[in-house]
N, CA, C and O atoms as a printed pandas DataFrame, in Angstrom:
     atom_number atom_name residue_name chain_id  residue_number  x_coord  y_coord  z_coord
0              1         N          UNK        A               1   -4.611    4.682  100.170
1              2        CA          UNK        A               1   -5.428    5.040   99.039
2              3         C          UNK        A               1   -4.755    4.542   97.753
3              4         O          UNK        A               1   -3.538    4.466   97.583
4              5         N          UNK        A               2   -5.978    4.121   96.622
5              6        CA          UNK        A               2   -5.102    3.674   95.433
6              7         C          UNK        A               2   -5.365    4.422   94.837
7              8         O          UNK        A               2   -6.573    4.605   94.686
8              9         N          UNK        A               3   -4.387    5.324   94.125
9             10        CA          UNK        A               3   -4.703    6.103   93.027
10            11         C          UNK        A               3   -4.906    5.235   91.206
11            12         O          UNK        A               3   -4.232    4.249   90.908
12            13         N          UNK        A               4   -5.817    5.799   90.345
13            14        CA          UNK        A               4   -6.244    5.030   89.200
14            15         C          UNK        A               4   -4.876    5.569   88.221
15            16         O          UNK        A               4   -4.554    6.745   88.385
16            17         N          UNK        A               5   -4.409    5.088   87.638
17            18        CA          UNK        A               5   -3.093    5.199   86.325
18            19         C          UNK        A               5   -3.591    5.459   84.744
19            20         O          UNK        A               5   -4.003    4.519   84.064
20            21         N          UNK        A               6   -3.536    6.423   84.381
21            22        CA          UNK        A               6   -4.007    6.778   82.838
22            23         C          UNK        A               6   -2.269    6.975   82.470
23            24         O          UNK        A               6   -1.339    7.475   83.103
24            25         N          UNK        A               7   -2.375    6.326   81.152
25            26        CA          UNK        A               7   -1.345    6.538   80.132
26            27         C          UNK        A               7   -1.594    7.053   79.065
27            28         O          UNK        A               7   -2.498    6.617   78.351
28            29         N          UNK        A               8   -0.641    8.370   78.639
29            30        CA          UNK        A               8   -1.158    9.381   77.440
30            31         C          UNK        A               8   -0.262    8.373   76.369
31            32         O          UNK        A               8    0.799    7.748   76.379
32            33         N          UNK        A               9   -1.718    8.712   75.194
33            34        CA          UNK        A               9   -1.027    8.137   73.731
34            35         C          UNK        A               9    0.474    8.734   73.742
35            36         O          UNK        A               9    1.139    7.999   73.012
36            37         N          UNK        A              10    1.061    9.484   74.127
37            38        CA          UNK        A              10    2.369    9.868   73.944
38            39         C          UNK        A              10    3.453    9.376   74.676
39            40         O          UNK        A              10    4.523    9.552   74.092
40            41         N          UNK        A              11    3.535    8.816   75.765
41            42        CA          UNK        A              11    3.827    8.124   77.060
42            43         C          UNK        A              11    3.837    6.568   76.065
43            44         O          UNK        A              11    4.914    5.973   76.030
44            45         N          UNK        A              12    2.881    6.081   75.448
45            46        CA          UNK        A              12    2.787    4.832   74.804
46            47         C          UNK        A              12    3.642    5.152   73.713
47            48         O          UNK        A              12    4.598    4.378   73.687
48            49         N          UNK        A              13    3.664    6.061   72.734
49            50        CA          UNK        A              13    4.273    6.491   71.807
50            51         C          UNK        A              13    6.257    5.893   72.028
51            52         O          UNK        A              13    7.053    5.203   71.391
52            53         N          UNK        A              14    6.251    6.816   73.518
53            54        CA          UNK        A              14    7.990    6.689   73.828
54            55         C          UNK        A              14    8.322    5.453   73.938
55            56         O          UNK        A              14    9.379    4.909   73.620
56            57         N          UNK        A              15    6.869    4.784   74.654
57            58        CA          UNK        A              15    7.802    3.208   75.363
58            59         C          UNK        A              15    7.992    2.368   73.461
59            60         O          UNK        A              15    8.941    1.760   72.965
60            61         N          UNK        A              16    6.977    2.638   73.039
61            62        CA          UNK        A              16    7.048    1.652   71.533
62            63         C          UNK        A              16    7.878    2.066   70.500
63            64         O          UNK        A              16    7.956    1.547   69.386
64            65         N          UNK        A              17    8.595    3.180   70.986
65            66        CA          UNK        A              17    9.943    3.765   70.283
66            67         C          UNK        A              17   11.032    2.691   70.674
67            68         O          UNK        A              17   11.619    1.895   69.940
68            69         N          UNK        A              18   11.159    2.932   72.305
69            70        CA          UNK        A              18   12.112    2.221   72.949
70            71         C          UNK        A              18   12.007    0.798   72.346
71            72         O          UNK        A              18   12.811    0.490   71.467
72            73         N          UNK        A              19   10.875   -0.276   72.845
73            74        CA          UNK        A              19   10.969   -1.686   71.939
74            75         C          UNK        A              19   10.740   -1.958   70.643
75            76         O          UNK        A              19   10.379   -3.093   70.331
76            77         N          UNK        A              20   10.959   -0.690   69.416
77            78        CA          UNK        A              20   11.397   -1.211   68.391
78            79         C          UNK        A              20   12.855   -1.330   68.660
79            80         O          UNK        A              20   13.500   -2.304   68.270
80            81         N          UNK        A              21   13.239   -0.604   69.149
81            82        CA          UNK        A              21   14.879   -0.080   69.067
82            83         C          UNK        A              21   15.645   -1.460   69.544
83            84         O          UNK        A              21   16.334   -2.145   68.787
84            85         N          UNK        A              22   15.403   -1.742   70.923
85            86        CA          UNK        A              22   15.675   -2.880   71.450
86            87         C          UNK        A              22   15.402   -3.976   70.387
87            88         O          UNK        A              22   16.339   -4.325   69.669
88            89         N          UNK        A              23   14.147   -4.555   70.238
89            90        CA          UNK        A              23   13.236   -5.712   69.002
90            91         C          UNK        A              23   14.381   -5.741   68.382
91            92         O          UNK        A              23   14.964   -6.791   68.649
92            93         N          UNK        A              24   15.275   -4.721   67.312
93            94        CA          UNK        A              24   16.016   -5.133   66.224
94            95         C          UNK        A              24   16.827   -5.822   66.278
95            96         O          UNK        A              24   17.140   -6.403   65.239
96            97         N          UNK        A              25   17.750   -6.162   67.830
97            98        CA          UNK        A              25   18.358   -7.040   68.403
98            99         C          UNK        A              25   18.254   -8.028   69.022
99           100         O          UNK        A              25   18.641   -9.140   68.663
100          101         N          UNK        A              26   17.557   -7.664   70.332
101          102        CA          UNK        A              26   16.961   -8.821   71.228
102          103         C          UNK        A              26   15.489   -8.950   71.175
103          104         O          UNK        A              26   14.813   -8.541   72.119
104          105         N          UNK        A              27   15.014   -9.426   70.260
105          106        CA          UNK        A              27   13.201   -9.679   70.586
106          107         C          UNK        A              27   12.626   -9.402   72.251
107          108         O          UNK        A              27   11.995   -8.529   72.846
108          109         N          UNK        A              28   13.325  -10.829   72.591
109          110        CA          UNK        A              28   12.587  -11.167   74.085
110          111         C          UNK        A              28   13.016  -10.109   74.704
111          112         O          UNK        A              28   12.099   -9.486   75.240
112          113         N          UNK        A              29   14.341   -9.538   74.879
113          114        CA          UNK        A              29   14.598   -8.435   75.760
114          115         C          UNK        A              29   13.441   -7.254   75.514
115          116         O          UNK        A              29   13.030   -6.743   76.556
116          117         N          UNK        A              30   12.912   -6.796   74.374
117          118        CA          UNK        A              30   12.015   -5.960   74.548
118          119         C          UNK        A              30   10.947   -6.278   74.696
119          120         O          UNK        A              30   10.273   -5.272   74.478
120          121         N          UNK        A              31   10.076   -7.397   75.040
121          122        CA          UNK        A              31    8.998   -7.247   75.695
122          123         C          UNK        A              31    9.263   -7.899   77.032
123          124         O          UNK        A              31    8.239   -7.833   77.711
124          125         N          UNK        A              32   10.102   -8.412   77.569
125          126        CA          UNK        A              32   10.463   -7.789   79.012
126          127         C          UNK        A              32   11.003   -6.922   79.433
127          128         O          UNK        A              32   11.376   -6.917   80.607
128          129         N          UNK        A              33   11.293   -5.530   78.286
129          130        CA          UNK        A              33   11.506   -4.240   78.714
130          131         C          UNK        A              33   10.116   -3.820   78.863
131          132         O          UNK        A              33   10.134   -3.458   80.039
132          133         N          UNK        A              34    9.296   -3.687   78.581
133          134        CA          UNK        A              34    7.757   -3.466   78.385
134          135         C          UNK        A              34    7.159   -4.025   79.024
135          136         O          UNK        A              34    6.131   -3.417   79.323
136          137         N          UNK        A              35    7.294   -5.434   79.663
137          138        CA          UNK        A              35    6.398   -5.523   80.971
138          139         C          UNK        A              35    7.426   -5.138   81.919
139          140         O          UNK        A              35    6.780   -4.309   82.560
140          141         N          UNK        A              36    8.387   -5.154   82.369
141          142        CA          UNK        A              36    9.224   -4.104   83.525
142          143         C          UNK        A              36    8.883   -2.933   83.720
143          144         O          UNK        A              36    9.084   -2.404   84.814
144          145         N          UNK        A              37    8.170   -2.143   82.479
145          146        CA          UNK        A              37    7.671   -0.933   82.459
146          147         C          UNK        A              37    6.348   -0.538   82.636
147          148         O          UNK        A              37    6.063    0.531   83.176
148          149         N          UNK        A              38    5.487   -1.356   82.203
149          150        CA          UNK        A              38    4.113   -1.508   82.850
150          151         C          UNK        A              38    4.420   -1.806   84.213
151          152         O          UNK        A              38    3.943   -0.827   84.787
152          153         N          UNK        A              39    5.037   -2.718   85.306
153          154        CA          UNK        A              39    4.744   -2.589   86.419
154          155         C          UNK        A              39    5.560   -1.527   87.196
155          156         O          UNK        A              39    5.381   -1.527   88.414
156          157         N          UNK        A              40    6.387   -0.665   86.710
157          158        CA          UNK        A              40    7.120    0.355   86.769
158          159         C          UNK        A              40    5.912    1.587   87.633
159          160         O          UNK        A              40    5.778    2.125   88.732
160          161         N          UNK        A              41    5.109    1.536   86.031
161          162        CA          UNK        A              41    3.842    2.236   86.072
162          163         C          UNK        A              41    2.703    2.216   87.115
163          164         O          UNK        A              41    2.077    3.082   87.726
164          165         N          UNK        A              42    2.695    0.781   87.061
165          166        CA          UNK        A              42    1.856    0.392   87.836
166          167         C          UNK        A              42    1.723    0.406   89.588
167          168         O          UNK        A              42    0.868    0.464   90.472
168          169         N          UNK        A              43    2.956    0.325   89.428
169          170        CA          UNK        A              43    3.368    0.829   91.043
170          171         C          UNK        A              43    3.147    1.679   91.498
171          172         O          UNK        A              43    3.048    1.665   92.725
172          173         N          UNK        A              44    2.938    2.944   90.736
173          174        CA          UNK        A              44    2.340    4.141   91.130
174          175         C          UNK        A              44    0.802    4.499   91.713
175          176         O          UNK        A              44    0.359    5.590   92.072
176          177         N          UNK        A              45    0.279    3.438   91.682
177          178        CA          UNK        A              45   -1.040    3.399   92.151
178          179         C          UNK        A              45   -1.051    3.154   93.484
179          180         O          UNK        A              45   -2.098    2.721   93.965
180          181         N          UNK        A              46    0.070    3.374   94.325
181          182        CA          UNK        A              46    0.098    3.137   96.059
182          183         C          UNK        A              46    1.583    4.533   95.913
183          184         O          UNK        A              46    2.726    4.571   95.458
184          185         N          UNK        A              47    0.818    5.286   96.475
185          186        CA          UNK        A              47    2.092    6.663   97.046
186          187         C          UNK        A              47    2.683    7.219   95.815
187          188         O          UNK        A              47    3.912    7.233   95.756
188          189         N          UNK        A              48    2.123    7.598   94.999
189          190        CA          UNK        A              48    2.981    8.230   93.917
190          191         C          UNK        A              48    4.104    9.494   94.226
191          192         O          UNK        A              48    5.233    9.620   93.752
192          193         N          UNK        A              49    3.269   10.521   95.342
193          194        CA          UNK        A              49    3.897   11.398   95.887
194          195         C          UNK        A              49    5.978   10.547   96.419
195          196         O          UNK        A              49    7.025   11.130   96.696
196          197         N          UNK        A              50    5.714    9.393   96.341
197          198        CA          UNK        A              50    7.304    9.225   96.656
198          199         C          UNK        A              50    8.308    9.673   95.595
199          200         O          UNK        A              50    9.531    9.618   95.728
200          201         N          UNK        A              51    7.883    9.963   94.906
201          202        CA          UNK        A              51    9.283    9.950   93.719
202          203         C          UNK        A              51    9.284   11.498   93.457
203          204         O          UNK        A              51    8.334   12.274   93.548
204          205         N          UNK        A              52   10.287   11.695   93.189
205          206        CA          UNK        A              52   10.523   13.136   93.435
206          207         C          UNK        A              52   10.411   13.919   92.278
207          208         O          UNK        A              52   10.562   13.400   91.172
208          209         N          UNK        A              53   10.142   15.206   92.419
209          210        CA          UNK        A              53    9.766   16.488   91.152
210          211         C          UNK        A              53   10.669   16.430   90.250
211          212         O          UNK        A              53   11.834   16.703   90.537
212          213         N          UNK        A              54   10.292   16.056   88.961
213          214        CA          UNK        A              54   11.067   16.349   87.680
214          215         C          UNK        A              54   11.619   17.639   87.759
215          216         O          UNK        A              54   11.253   18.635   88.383
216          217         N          UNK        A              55   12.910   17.359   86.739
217          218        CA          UNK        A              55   13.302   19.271   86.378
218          219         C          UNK        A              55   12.393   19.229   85.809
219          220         O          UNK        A              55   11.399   19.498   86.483
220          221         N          UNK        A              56   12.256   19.056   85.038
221          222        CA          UNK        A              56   10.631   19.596   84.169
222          223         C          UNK        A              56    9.641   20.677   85.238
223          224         O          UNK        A              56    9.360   21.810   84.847
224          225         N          UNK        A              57    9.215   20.207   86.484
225          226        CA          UNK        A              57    8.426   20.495   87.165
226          227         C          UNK        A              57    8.883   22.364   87.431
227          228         O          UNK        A              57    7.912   23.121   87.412
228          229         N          UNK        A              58    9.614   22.704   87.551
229          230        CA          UNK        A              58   10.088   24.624   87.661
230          231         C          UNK        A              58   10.029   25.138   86.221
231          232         O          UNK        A              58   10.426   26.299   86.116
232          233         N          UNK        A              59    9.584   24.487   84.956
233          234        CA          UNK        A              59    9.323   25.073   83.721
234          235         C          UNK        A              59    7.871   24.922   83.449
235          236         O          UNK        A              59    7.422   25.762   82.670
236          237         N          UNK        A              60    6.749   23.742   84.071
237          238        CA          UNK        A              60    5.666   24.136   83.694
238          239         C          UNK        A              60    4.652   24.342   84.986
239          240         O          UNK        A              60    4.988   23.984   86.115
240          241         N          UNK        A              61    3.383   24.953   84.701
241          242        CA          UNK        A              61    2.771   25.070   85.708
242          243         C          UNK        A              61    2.021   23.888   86.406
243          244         O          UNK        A              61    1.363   24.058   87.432
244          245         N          UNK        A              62    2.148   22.808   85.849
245          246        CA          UNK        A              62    1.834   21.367   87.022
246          247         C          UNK        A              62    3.166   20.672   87.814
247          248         O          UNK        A              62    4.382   20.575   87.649
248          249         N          UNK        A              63    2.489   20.402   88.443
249          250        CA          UNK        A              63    3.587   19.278   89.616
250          251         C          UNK        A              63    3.853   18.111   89.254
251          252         O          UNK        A              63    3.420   17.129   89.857
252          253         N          UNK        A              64    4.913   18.018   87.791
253          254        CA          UNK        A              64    5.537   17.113   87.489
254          255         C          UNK        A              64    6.609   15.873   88.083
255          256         O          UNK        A              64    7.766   16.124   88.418
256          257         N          UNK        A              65    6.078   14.686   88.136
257          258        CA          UNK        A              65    7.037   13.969   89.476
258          259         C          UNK        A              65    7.782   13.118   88.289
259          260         O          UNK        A              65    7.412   13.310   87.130
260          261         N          UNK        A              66    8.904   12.111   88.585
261          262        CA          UNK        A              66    9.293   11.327   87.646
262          263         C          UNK        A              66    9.682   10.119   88.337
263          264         O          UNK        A              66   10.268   10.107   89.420
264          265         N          UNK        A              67    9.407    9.316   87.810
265          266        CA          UNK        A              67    9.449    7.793   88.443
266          267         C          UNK        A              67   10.569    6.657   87.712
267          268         O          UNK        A              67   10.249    6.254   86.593
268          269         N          UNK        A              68   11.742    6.185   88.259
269          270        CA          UNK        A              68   13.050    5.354   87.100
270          271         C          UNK        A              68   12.789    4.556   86.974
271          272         O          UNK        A              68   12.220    3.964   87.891
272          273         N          UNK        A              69   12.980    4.029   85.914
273          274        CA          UNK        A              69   12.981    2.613   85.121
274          275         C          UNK        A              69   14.216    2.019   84.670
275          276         O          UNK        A              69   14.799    2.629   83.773
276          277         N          UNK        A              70   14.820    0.783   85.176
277          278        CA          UNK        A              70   16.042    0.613   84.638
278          279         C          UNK        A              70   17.375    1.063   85.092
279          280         O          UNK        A              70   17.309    2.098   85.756
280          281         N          UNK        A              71   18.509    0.610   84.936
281          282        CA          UNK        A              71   19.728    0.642   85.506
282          283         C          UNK        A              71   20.641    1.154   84.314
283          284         O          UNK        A              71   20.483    1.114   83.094
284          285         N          UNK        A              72   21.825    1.736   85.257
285          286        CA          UNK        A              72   22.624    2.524   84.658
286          287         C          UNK        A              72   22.189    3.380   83.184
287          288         O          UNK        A              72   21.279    4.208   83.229
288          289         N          UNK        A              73   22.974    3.077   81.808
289          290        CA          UNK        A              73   22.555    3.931   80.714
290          291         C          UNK        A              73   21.394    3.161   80.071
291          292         O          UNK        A              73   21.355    2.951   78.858
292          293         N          UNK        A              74   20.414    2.733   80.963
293          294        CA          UNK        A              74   19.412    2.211   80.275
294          295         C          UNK        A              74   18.653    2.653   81.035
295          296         O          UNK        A              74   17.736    1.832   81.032
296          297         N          UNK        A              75   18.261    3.887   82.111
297          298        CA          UNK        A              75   17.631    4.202   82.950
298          299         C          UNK        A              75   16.827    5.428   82.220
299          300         O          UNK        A              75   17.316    6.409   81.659
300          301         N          UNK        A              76   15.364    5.063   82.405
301          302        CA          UNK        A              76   14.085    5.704   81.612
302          303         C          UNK        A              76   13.756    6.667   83.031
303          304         O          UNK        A              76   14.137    6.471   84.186
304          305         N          UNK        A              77   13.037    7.600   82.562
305          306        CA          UNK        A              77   12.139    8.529   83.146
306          307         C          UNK        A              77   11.073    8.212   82.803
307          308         O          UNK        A              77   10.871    7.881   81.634
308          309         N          UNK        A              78    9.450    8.235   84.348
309          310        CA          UNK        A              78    8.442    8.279   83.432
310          311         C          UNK        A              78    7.697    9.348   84.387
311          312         O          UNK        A              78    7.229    9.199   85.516
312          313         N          UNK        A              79    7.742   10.292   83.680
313          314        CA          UNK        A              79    6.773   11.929   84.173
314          315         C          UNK        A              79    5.466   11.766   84.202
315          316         O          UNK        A              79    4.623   11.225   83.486
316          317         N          UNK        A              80    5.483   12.249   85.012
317          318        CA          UNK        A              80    3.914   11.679   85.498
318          319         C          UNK        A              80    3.051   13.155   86.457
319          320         O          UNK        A              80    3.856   13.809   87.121
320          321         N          UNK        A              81    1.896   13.535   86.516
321          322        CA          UNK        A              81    1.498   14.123   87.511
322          323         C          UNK        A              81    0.170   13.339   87.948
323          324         O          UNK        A              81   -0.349   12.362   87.408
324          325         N          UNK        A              82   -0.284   14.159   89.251
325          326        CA          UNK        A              82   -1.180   13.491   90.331
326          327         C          UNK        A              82   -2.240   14.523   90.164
327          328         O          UNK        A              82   -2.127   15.746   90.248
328          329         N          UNK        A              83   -3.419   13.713   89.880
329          330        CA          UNK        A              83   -4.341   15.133   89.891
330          331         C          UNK        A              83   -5.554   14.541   90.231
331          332         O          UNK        A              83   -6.369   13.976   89.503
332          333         N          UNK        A              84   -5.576   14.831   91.954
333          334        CA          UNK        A              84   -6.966   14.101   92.527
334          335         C          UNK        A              84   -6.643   12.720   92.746
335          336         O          UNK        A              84   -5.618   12.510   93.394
336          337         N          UNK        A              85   -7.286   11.761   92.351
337          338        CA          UNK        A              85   -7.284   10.778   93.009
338          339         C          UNK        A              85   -6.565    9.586   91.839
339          340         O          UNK        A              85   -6.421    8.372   91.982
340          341         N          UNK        A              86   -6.190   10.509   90.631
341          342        CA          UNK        A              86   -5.147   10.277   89.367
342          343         C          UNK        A              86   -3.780   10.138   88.764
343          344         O          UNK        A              86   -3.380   11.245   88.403
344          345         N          UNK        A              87   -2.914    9.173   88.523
345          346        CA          UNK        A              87   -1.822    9.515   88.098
346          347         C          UNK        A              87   -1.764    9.535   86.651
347          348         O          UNK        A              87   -2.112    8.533   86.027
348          349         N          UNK        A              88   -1.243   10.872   85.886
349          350        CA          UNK        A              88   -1.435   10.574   84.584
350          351         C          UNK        A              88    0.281   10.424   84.109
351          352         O          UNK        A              88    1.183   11.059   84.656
352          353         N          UNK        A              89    0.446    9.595   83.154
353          354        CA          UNK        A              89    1.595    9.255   83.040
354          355         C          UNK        A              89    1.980   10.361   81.739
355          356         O          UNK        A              89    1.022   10.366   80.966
356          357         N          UNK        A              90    2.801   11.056   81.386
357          358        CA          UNK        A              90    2.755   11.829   80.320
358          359         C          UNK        A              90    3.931   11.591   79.496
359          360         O          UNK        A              90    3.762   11.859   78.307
360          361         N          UNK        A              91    5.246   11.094   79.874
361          362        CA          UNK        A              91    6.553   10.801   78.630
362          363         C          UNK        A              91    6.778    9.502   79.657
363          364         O          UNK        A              91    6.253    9.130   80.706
364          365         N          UNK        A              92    8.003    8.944   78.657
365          366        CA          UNK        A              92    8.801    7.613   79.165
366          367         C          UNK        A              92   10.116    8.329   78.197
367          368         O          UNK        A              92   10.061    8.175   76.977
368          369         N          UNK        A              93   11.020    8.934   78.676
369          370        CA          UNK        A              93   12.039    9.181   77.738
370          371         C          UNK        A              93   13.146    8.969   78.558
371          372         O          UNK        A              93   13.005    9.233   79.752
372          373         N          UNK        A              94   14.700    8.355   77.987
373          374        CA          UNK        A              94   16.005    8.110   78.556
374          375         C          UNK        A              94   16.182    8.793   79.456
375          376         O          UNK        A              94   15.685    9.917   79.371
376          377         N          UNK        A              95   16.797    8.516   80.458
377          378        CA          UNK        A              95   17.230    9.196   81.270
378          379         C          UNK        A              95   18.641   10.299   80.977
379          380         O          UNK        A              95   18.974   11.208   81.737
380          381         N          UNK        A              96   19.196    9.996   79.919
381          382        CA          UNK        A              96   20.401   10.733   79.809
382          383         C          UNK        A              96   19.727   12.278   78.619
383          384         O          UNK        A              96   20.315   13.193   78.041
384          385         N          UNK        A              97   18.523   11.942   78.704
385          386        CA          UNK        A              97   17.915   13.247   77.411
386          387         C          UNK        A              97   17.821   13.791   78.708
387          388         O          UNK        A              97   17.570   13.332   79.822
388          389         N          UNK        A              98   18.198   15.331   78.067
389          390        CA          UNK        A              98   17.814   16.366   78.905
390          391         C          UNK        A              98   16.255   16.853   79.411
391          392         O          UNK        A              98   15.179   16.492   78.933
392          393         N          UNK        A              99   16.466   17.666   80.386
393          394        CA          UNK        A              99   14.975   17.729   80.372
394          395         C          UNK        A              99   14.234   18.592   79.524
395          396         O          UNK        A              99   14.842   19.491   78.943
396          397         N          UNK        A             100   13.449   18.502   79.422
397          398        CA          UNK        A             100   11.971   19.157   78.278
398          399         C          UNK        A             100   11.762   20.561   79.238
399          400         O          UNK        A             100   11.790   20.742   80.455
400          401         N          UNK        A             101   11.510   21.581   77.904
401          402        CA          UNK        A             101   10.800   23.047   78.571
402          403         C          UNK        A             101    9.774   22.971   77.334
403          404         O          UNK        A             101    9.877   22.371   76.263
404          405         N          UNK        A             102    8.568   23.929   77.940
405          406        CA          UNK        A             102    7.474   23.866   77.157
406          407         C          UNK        A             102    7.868   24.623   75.720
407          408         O          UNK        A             102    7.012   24.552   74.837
408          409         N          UNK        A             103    9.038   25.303   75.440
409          410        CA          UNK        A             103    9.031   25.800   74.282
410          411         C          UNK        A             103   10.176   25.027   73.549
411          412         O          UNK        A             103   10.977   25.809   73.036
412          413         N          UNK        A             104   10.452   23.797   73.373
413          414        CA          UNK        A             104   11.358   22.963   72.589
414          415         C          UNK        A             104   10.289   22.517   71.543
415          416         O          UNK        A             104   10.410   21.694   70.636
416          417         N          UNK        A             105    9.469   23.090   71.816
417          418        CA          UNK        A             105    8.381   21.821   70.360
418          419         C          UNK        A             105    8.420   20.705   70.647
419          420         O          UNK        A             105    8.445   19.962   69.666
420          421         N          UNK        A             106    8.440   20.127   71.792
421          422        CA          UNK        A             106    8.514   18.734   71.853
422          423         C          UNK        A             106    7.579   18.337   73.179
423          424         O          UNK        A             106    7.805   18.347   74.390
424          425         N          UNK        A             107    6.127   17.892   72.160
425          426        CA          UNK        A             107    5.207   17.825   73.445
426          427         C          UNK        A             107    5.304   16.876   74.900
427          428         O          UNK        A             107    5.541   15.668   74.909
428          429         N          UNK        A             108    5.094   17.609   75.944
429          430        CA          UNK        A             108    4.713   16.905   77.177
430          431         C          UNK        A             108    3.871   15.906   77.244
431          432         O          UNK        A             108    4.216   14.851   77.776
432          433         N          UNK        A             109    2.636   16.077   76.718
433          434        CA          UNK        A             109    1.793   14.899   76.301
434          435         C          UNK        A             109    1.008   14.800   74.967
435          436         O          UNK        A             109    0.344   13.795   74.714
């Protein structure tokens, strides 16, 4: 089964944080950080259930999964849940940030 991939304006928000940051140095490196990350994404449309439950996932009431992007201290999280025949993608944030609880003020999506 293929599941369909929605990306929240906020999920877009993180990745276009990330390639300004990168851009100020290496141009080209950030938009082949950004297509590495679209097919990151995109991969999720065959078995999403493989990647395993965010911490996130025991602080809110959906079944938050997280999917890696990237090697060593450049390794992204992208949280995502499955709902029906849907993957919605909801953050892209570092892997070394801690994880998110719903009362940090700092939205999920």
């Amino acid at each position: 089964m293929e599941y369909e991939v929605q990306i929240s304006a906020q999920a877009l928000a993180d990745a276009d944080e990330v390639v300004q940051r990168i851009a100020r140095q290496y141009l080209r490196m950030a938009a082949r950080w950004f297509a590495g990350l679209l097919k990151a994404i995109d991969s999720l449309r065959t078995f999403p259930e493989r990647c395993s439950l965010a911490p996130e996932a025991d602080a809110f009431q959906q079944e938050i999964r997280q999917h890696f992007y990237g090697k060593r201290q450049h390794r992204y999280r992208i949280l995502f849940t499955v709902e029906g025949n849907t993957v919605n993608v909801l953050r892209v944030l570092h892997g070394a940030r801690r994880s998110l609880r719903p009362n940090d003020g700092e939205p999920l999506i």
